[in-house]
C-alpha positions in Angstrom: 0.0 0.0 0.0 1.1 3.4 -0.6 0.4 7.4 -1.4 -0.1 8.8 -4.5 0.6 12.4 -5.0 -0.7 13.2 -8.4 1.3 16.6 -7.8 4.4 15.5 -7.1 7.4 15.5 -9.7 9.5 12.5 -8.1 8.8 9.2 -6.6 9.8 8.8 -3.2 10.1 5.2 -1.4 11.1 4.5 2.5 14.5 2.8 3.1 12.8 0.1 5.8 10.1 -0.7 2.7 13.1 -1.3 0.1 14.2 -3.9 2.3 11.0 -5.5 3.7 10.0 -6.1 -0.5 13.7 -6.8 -1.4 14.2 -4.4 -3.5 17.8 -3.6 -5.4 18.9 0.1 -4.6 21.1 1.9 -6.4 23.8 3.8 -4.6 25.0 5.8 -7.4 22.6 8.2 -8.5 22.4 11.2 -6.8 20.2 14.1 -7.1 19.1 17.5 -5.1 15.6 18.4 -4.6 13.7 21.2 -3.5 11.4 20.6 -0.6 8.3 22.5 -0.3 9.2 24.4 2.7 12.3 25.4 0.0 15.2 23.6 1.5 17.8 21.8 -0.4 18.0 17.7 -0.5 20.6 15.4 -1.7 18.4 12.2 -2.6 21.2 9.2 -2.2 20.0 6.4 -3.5 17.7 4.9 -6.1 15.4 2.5 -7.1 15.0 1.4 -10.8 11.6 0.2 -12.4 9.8 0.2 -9.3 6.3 -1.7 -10.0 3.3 0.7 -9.4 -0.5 -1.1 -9.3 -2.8 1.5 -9.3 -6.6 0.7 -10.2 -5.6 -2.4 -11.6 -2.8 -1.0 -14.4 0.5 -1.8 -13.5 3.3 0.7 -14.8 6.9 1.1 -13.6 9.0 4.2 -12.8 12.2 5.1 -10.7 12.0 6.5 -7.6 14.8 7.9 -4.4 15.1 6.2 -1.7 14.3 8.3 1.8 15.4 7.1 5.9 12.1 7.9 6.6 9.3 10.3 5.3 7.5 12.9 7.4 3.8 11.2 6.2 2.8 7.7 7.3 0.7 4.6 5.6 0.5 1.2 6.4 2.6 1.2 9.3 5.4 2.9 7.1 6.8 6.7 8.1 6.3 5.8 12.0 8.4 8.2 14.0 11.1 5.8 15.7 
């Protein structure tokens, strides 16, 4: 289960999620972002052809890896 932000312009996934479904991160690709409160973010890591099911259509897409998000779903984005 997850969130989708029809707004956003990147795909963000929780670290702890990566590793509960397995999935191969990237190390290498790096990029900065600009949160919405207008800081600066360097996004470390990176997840290629992430499966998305939404409605029943499947569709892949690559999305940064985050330690832990400031919104919550499914038990995911609890504060430690």
């Amino acid at each position: 289960m997850g969130l989708l932000d029809e707004s956003s312009e990147i795909v963000i996934v929780q670290e702890d999620l990566c590793k509960e479904l397995g999935l191969e991160v990237n190390k290498k690709r790096r990029m900065t972002m600009q949160t919405a409160n207008g800081r600066k973010k360097e996004m470390q890591e990176y997840v290629e052809y992430l499966e998305l099911e939404v409605g029943g259509v499947k569709t892949y897409t690559h999305a940064f890896v985050e330690h832990r998000i400031g919104y919550c779903w499914g038990g995911h984005g609890k504060k430690e």
